[in-house]
SERO-4910 file (N, C-alpha, C, O; in steps of 0.05 Angstrom, whole numbers):
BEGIN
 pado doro    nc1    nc2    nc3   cac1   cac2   cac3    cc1    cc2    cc3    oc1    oc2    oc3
  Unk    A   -934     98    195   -908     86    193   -903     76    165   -880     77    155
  Unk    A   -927     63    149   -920     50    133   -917     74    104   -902     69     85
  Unk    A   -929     96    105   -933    117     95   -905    129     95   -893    136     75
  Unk    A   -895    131    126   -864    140    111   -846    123     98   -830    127     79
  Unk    A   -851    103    110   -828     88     88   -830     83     67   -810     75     55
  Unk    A   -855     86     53   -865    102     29   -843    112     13   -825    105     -3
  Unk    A   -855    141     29   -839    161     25   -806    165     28   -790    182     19
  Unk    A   -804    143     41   -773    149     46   -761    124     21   -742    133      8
  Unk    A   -767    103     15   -760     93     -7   -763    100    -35   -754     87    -54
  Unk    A   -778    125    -37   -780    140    -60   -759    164    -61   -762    183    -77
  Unk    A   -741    162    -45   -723    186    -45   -700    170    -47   -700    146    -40
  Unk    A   -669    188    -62   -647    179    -64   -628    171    -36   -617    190    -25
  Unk    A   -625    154    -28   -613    148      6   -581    154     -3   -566    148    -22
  Unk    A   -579    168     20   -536    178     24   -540    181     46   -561    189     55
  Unk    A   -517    177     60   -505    173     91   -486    191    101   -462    186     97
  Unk    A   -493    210    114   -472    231    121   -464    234    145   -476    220    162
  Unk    A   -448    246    154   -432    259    179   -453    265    211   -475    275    211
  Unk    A   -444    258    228   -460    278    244   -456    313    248   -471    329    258
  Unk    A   -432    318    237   -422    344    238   -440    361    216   -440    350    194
  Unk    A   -454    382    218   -472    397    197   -450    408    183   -429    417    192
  Unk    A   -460    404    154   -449    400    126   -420    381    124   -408    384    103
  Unk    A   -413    370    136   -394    343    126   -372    352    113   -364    344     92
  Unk    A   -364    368    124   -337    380    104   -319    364     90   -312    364     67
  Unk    A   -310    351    110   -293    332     96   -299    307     81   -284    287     81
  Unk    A   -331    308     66   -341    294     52   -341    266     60   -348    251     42
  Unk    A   -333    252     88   -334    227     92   -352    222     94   -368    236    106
  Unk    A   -357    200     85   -391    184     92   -385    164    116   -365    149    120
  Unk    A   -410    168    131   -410    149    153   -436    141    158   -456    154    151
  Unk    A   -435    113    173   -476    107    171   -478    113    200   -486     93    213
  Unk    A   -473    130    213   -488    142    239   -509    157    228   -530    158    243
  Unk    A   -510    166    212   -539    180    211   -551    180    167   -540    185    146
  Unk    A   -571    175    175   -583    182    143   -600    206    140   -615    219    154
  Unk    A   -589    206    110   -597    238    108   -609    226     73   -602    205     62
  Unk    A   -625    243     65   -637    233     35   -631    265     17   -625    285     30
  Unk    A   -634    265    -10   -636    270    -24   -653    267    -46   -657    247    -59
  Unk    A   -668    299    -49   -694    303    -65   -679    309    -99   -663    327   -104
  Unk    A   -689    294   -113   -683    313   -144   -709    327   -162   -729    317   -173
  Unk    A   -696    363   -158   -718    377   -164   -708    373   -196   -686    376   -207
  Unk    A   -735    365   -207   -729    378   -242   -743    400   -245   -731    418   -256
  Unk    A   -770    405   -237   -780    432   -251   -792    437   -283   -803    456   -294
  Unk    A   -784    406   -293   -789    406   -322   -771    419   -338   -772    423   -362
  Unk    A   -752    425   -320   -721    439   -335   -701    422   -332   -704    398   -336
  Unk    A   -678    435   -323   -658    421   -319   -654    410   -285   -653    425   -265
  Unk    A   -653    388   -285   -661    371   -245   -632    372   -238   -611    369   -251
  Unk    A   -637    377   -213   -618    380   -196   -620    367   -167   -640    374   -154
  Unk    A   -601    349   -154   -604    339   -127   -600    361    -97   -581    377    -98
  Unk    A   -610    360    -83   -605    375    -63   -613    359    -41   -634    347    -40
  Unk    A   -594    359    -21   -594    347     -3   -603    357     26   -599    380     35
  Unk    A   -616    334     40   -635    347     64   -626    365     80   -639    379     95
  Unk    A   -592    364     76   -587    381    102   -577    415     93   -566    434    105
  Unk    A   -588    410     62   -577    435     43   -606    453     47   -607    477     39
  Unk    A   -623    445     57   -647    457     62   -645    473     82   -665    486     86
  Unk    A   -624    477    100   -620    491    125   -604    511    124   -585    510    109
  Unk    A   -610    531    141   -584    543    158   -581    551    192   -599    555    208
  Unk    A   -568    551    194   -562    560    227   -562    583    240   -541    595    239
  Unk    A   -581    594    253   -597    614    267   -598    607    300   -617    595    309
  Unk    A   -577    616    317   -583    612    347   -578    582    358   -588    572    378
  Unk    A   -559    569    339   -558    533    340   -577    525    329   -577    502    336
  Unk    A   -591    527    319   -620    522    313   -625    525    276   -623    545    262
  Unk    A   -637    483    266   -628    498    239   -663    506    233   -684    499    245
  Unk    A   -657    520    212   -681    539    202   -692    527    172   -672    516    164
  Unk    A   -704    525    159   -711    523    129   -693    547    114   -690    571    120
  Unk    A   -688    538    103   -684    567     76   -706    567     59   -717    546     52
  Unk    A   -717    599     50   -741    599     33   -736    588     12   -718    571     13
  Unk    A   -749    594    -18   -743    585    -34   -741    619    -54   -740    640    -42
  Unk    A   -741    616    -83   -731    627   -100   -754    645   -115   -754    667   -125
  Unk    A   -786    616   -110   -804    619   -119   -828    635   -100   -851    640   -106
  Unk    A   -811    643    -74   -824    663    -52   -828    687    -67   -813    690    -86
  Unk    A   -847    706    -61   -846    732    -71   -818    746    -59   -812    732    -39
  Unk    A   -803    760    -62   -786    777    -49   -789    790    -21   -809    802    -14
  Unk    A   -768    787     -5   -780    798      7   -764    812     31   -770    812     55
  Unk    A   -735    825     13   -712    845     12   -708    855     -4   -726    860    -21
  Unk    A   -682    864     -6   -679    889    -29   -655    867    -48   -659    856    -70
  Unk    A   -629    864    -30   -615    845    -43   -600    824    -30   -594    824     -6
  Unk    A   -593    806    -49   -582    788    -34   -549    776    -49   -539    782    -70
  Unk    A   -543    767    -38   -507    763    -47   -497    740    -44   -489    732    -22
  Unk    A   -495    728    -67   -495    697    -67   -466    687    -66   -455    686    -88
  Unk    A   -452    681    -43   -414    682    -51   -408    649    -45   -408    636    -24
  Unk    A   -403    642    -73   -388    613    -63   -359    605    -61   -341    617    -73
  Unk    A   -355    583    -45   -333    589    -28   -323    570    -28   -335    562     -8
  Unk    A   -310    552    -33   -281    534    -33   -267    531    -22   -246    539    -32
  Unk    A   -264    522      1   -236    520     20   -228    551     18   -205    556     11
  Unk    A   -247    575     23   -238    595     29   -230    610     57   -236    634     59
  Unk    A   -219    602     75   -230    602    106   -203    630    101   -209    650    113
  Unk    A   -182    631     88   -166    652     87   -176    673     80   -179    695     91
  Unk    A   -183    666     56   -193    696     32   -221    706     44   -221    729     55
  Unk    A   -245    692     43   -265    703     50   -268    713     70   -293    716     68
  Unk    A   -259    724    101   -265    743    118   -253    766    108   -264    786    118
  Unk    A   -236    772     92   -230    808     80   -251    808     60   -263    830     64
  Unk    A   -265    794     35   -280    797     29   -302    800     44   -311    823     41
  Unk    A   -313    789     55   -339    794     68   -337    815     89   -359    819     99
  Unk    A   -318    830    100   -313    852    116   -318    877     94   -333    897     95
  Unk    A   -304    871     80   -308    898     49   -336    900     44   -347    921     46
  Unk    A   -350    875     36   -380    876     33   -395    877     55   -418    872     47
  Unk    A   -395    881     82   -411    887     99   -411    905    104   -431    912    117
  Unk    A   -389    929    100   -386    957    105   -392    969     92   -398    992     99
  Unk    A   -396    964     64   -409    972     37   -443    970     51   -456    989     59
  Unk    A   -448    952     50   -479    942     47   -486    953     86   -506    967     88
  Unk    A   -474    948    104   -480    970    124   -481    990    123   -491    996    144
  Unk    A   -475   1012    109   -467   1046     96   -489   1046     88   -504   1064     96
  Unk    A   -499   1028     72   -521   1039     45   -550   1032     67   -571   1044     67
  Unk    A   -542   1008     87   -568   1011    104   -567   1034    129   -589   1037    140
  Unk    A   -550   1048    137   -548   1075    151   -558   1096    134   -570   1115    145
  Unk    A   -554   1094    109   -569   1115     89   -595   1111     89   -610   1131     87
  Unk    A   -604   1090     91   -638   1080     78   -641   1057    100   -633   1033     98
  Unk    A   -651   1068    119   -660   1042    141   -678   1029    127   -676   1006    137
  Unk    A   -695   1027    109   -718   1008    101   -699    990     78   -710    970     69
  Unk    A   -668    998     69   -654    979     57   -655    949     67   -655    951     91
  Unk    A   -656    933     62   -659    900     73   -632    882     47   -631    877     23
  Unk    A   -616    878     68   -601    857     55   -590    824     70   -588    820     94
  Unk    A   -585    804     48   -575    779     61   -543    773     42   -538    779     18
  Unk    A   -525    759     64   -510    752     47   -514    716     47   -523    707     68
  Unk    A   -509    702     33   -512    674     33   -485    657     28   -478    658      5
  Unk    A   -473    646     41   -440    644     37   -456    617     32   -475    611     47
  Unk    A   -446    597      6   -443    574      1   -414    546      4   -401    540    -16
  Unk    A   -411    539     18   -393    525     23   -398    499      9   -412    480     16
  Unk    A   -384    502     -9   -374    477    -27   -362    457    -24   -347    445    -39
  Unk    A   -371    454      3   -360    415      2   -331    424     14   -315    406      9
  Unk    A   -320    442     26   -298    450     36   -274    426     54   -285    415     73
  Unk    A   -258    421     52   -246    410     78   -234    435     96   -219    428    115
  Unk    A   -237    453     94   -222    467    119   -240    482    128   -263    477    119
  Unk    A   -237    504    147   -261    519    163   -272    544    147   -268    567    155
  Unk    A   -284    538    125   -310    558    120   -325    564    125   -331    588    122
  Unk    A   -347    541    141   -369    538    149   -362    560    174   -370    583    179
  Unk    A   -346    543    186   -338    565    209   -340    597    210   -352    614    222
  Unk    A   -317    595    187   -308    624    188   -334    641    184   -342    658    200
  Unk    A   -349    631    157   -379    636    149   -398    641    182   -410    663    184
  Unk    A   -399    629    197   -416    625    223   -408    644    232   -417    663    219
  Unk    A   -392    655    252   -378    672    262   -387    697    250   -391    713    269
  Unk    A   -393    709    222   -404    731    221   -427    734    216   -433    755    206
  Unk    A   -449    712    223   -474    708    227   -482    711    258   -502    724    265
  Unk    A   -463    698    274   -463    705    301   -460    730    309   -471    736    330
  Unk    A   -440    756    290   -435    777    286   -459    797    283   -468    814    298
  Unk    A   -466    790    258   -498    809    242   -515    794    246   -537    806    246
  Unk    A   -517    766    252   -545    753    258   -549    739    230   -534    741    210
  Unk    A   -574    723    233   -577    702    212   -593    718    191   -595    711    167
  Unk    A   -604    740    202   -620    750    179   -609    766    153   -620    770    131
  Unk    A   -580    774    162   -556    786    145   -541    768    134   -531    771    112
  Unk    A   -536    743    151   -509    727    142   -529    702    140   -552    704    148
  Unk    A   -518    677    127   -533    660    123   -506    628    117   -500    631     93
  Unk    A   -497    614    124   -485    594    111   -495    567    100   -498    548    115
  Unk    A   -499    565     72   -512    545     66   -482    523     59   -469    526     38
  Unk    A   -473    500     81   -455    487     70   -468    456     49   -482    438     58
  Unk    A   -462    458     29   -462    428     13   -453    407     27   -433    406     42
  Unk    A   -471    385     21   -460    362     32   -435    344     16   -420    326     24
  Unk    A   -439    358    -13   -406    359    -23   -402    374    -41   -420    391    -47
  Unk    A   -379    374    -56   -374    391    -72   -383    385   -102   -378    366   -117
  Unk    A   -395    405   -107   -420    401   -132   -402    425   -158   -412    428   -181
  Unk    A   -376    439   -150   -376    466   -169   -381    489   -161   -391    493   -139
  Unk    A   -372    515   -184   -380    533   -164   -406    543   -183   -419    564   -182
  Unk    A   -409    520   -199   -441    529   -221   -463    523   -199   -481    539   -195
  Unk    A   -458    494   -180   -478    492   -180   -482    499   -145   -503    501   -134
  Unk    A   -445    503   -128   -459    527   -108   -477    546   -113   -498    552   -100
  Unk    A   -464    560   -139   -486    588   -148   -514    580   -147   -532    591   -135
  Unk    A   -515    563   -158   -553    554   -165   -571    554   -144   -595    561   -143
  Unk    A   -552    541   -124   -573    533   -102   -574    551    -81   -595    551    -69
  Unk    A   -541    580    -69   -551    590    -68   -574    618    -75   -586    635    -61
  Unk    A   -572    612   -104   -593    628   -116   -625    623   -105   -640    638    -93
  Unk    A   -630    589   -113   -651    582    -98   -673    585    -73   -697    583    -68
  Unk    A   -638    594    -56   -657    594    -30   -646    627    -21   -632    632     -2
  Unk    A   -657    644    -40   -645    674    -35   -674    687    -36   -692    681    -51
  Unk    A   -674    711    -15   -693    730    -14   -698    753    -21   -718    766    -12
  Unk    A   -682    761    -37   -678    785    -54   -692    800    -79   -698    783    -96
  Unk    A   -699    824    -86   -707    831   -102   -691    827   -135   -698    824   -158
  Unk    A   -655    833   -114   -639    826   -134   -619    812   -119   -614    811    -95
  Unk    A   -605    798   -143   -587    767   -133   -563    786   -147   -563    794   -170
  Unk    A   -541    789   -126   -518    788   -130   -499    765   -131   -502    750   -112
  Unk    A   -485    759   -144   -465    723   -138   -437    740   -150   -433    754   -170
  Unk    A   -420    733   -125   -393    746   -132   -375    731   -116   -384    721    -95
  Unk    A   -344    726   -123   -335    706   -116   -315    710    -90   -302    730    -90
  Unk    A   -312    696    -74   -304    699    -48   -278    705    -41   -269    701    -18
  Unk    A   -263    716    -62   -240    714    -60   -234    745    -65   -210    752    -67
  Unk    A   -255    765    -68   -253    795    -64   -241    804    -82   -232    826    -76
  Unk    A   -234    795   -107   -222    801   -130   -227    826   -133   -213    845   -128
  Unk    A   -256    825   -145   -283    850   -148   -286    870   -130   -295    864   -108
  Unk    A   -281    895   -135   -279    914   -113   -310    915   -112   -324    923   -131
  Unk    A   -318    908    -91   -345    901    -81   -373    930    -86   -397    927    -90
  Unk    A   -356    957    -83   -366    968    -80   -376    981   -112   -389   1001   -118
  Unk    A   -366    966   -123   -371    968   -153   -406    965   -156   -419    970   -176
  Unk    A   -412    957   -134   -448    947   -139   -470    965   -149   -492    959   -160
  Unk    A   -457    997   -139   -473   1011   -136   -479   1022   -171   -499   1028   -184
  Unk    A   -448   1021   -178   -454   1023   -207   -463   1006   -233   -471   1014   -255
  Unk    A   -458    976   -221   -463    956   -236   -501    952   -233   -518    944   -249
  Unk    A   -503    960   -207   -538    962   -203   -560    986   -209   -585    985   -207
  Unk    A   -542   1010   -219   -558   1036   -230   -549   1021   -265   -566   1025   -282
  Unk    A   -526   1005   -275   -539   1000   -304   -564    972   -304   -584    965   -317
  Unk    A   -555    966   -290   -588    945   -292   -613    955   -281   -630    938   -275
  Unk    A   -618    973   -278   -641    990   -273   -652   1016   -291   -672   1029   -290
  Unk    A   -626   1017   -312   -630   1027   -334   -639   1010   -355   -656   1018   -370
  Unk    A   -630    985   -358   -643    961   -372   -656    943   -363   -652    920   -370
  Unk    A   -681    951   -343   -685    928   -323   -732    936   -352   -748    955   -351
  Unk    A   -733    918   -365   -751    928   -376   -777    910   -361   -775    889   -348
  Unk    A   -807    926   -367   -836    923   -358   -848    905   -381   -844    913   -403
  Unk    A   -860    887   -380   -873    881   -340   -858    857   -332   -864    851   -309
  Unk    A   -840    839   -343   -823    824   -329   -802    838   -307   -797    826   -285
  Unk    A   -790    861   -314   -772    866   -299   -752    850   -302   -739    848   -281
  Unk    A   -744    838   -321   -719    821   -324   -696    830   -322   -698    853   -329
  Unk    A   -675    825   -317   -643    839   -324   -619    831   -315   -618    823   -292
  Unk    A   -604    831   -326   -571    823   -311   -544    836   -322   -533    834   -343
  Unk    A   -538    852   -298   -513    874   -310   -486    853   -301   -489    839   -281
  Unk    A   -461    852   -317   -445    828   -313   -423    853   -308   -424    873   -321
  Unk    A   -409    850   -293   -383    867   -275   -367    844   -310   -374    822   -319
  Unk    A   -345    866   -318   -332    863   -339   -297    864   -326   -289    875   -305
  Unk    A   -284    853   -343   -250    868   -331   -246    865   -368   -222    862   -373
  Unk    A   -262    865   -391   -251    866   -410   -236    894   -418   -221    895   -437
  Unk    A   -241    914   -403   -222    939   -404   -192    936   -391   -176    955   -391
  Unk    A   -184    907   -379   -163    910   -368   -147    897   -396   -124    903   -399
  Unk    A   -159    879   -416   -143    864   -432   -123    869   -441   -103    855   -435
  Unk    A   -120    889   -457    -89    898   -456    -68    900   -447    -46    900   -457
  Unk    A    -75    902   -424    -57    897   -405    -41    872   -393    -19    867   -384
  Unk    A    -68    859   -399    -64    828   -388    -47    813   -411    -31    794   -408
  Unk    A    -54    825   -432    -35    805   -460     -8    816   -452      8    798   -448
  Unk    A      4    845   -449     29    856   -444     42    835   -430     64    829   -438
  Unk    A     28    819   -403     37    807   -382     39    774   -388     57    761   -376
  Unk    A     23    761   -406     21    744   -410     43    729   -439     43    742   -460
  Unk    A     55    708   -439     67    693   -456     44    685   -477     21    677   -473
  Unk    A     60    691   -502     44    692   -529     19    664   -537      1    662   -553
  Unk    A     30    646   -514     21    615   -516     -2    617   -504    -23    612   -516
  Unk    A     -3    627   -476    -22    638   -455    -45    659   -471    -69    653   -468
  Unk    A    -38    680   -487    -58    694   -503    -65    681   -518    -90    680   -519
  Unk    A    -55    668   -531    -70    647   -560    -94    633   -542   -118    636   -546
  Unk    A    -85    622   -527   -108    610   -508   -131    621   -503   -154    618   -511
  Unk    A   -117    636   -486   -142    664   -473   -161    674   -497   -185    679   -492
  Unk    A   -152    677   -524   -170    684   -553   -180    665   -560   -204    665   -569
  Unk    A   -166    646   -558   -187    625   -564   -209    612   -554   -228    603   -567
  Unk    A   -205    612   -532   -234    612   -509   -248    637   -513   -272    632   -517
  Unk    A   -243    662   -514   -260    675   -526   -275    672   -546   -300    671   -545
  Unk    A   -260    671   -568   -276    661   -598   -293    646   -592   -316    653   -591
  Unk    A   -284    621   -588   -309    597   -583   -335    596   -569   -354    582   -576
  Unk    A   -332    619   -541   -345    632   -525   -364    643   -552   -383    631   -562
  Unk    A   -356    661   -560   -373    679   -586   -383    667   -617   -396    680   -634
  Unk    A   -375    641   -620   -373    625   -643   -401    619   -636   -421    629   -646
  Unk    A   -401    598   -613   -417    575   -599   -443    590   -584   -467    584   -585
  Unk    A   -431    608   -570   -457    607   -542   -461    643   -538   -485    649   -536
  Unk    A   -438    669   -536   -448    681   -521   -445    705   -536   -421    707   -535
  Unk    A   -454    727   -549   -448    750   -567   -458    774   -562   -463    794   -576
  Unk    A   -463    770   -533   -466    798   -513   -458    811   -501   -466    834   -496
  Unk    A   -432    798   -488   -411    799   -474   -387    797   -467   -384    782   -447
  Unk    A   -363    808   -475   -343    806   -476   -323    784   -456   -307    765   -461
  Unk    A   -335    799   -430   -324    785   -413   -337    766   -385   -341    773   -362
  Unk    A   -341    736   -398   -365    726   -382   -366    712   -363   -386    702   -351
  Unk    A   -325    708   -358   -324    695   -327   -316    709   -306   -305    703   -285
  Unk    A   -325    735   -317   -322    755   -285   -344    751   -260   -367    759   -263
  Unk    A   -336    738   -237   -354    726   -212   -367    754   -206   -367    759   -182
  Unk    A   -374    768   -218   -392    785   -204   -418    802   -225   -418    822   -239
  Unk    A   -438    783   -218   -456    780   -230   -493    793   -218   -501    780   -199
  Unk    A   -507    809   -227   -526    816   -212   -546    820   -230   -543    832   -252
  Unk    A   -574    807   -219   -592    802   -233   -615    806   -222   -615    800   -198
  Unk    A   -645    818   -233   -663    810   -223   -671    786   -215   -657    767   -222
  Unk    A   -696    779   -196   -707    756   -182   -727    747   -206   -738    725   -205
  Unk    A   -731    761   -223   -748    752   -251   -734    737   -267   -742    716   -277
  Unk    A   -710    748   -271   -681    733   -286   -670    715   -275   -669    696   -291
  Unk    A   -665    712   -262   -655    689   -238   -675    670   -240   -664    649   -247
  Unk    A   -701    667   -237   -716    641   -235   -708    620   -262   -698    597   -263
  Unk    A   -717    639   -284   -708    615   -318   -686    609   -316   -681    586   -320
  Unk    A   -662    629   -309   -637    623   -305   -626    601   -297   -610    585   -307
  Unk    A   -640    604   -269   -620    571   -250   -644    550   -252   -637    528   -244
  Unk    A   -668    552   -259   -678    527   -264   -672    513   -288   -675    488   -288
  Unk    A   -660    532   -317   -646    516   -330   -626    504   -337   -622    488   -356
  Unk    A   -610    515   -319   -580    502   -316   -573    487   -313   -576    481   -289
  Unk    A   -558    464   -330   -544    450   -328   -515    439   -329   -509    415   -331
  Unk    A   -490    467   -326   -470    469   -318   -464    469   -292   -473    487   -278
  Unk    A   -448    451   -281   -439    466   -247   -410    473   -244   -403    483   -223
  Unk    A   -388    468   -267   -367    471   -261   -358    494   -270   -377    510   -274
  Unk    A   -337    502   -275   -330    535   -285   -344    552   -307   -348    576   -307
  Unk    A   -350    531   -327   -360    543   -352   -395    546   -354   -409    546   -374
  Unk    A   -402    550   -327   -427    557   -313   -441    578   -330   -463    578   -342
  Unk    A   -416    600   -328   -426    630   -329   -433    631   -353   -453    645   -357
  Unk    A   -419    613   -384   -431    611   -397   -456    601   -409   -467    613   -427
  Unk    A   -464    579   -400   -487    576   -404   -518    589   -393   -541    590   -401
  Unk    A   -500    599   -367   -527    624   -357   -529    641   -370   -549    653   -364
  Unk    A   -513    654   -395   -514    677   -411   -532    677   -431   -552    691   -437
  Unk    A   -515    646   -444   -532    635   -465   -555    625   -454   -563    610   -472
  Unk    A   -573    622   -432   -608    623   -439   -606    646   -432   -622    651   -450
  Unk    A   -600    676   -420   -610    695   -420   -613    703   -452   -633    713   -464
  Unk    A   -586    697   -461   -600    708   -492   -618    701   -506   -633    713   -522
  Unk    A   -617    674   -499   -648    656   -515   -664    666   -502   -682    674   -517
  Unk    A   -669    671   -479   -694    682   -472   -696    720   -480   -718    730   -483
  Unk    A   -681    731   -483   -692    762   -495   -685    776   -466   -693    799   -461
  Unk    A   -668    759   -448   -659    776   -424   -643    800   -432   -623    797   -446
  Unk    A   -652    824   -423   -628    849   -427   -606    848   -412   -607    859   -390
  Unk    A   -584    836   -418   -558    836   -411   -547    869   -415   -557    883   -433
  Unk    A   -526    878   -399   -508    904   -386   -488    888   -390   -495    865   -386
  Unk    A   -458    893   -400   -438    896   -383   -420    918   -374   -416    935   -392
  Unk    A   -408    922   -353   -398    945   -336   -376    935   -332   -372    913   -323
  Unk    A   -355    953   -339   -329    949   -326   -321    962   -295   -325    985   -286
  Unk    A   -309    942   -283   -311    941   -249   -283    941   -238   -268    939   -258
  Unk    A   -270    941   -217   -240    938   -211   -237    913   -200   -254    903   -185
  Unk    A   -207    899   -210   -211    866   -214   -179    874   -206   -165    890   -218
  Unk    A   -171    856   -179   -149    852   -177   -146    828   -171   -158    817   -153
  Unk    A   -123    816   -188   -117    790   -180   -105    784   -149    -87    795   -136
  Unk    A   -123    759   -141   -117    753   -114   -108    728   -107   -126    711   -110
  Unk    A    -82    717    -97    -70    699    -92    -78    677    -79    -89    678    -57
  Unk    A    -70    651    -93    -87    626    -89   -118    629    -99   -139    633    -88
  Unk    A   -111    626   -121   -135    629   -146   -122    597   -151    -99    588   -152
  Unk    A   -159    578   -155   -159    548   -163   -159    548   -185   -167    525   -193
  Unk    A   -155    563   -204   -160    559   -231   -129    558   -248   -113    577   -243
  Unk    A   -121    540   -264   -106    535   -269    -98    542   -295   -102    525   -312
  Unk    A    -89    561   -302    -93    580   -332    -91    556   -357   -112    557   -371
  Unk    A    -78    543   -363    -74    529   -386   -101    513   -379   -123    523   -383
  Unk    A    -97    491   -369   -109    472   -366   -142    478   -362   -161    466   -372
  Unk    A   -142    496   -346   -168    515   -337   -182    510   -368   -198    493   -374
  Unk    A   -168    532   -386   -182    543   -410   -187    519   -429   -208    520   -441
  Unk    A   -175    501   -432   -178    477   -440   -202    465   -444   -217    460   -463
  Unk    A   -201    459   -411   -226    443   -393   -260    468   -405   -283    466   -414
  Unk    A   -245    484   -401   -275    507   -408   -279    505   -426   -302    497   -428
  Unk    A   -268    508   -450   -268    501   -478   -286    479   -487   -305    482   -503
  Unk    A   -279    456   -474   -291    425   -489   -323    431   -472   -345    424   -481
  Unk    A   -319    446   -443   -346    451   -436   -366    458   -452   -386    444   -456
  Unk    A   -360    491   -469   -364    510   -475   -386    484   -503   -409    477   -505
  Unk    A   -358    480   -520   -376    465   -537   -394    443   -527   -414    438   -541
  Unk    A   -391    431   -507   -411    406   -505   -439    425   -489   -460    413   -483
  Unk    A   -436    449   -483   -457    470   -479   -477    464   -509   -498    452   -513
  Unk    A   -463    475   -523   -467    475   -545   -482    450   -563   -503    454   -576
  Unk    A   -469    426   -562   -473    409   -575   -495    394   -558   -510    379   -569
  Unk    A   -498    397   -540   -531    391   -528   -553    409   -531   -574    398   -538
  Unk    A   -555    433   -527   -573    447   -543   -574    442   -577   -594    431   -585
  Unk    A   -560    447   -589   -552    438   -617   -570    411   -619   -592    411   -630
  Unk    A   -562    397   -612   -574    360   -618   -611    361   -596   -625    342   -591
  Unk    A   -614    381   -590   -642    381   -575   -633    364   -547   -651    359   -531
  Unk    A   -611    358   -541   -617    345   -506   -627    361   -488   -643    352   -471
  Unk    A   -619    385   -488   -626    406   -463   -645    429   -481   -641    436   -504
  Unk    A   -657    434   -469   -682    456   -478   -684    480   -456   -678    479   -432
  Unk    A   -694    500   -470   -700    524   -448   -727    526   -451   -739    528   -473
  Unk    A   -741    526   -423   -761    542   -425   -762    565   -400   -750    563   -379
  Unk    A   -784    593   -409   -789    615   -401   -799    609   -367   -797    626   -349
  Unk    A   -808    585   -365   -814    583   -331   -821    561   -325   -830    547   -342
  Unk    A   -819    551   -302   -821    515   -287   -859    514   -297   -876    530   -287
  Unk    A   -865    496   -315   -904    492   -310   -903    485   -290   -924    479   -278
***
């Protein structure tokens, strides 16, 4: 007895819901729940007890971890935001995709991992329902006990993914899903020995022209200028680096999300920038990107906010606060 309380006074105390994952972020003291902060000797991150689960038969389960050997082919990391509308057409597009390719190749093995970000409306739900559908070993819902971003949904469900390769694409089906097949034969053309490292980035920089035609001159100045700074500061591999659809080896993925320390939009940049510090072979592939209605991102203000990110990316590596290293000692 006295051993746990130990233990339990060495951990961060928060008070949550009895409802699994707390959507509507109220805190109540019917039940305690704790919070571990992993550092890794990288960048630490909190995760909370009930983020360690998912639901299999009513029944919650552990999620593995990141640092498991593999032990599928791929996995599909989609975080989700008060998506209870958008994400069942997305995830119908990607199960018919990724069912096809396992009717081709029965020894194919895939998971999808829907992250629910602290949602107030029915994700979790909607998410459950096609777990109940394909079962837990295909579908997976990891809900947050709040909303952390969609950097640091990504991270965690990166964390607890079983895949050889980590897909993360965003729930709102923008990304014509089935784009994978080509975005995953160029990272297997750059996937180099004996790390096996790699990450091919789904691009829409082939749509740009298009997009300036459509856009007010105020709006492009913007949009270039977040580019530039993007290429000034942090990223000179990639044109286009907030396209949500992203696929990487499980070799790439480990330095990746253990050194991250973005969780809000301007995520994707700083995952670029340690792949480049680390000598990761970055791809980018242009993919089909249609804009999809009720998008949270708020164009002016958005680019703004990413911007002052972008540099304080910057200006902490710069000044030595954040460091990369090649793997957790």
């Amino acid at each position: 007895m006295q051993e746990n309380e130990k233990k339990l006074n060495s951990l961060q105390k928060v008070t949550k819901s009895k409802h699994f994952g707390n959507q509507n972020n109220t805190i109540r003291p019917e039940k305690l729940v704790f919070a571990v902060r992993h550092k890794l000797d990288m960048a630490s991150f909190v995760r909370y007890e009930s983020e360690k689960y998912f639901l299999a038969d009513n029944k919650k389960v552990a999620f593995p971890s990141i640092f498991d050997k593999a032990t599928i082919d791929l996995s599909v990391i989609v975080p989700a935001y008060n998506e209870e509308k958008r994400l069942p057409k997305m995830l119908v597009e990607s199960l018919e995709h990724l069912e096809a390719k396992q009717k081709q190749n029965p020894k194919y093995e895939y998971e999808i991992i829907i992250v629910d970000d602290g949602s107030s409306d029915k994700t979790t739900e909607v998410g459950l329902g096609f777990t109940e559908k394909y079962g837990p070993s295909k579908v997976r819902v990891l809900t947050l006990f709040k909303n952390r971003g969609k950097g640091g949904a990504v991270r965690l469900g990166m964390m607890s993914a079983r895949g050889r390769k980590l897909l993360m694409v965003d729930g709102d089906g923008a990304t014509r899903f089935s784009d994978l097949d080509k975005v995953e034969a160029k990272l297997d053309e750059i996937t180099t020995l004996p790390k096996e490292s790699a990450i091919a980035v789904g691009s829409r920089a082939h749509l740009e022209e298009e997009a300036i035609a459509n856009r007010s001159v105020f709006r492009t100045f913007l949009m270039k200028g977040f580019h530039l700074l993007v290429w000034l500061l942090c990223v000179r591999t990639v044109r286009d680096t907030q396209c949500g659809f992203k696929l990487l080896t499980r070799s790439a993925a480990v330095p990746i999300f253990t050194n991250l320390h973005v969780e809000r939009w301007a995520f994707d940049v700083e995952m670029l920038y340690i792949a480049e510090n680390l000598h990761i072979p970055v791809v980018e592939v242009a993919v089909v990107w249609t804009e999809i209605e009720g998008s949270k991102i708020v164009p002016v203000l958005s680019w703004i906010q990413m911007g002052k990110d972008i540099f304080l990316i910057w200006l902490h590596y710069f000044l030595g606060l954040w460091s990369i290293k090649a793997s957790p000692e």
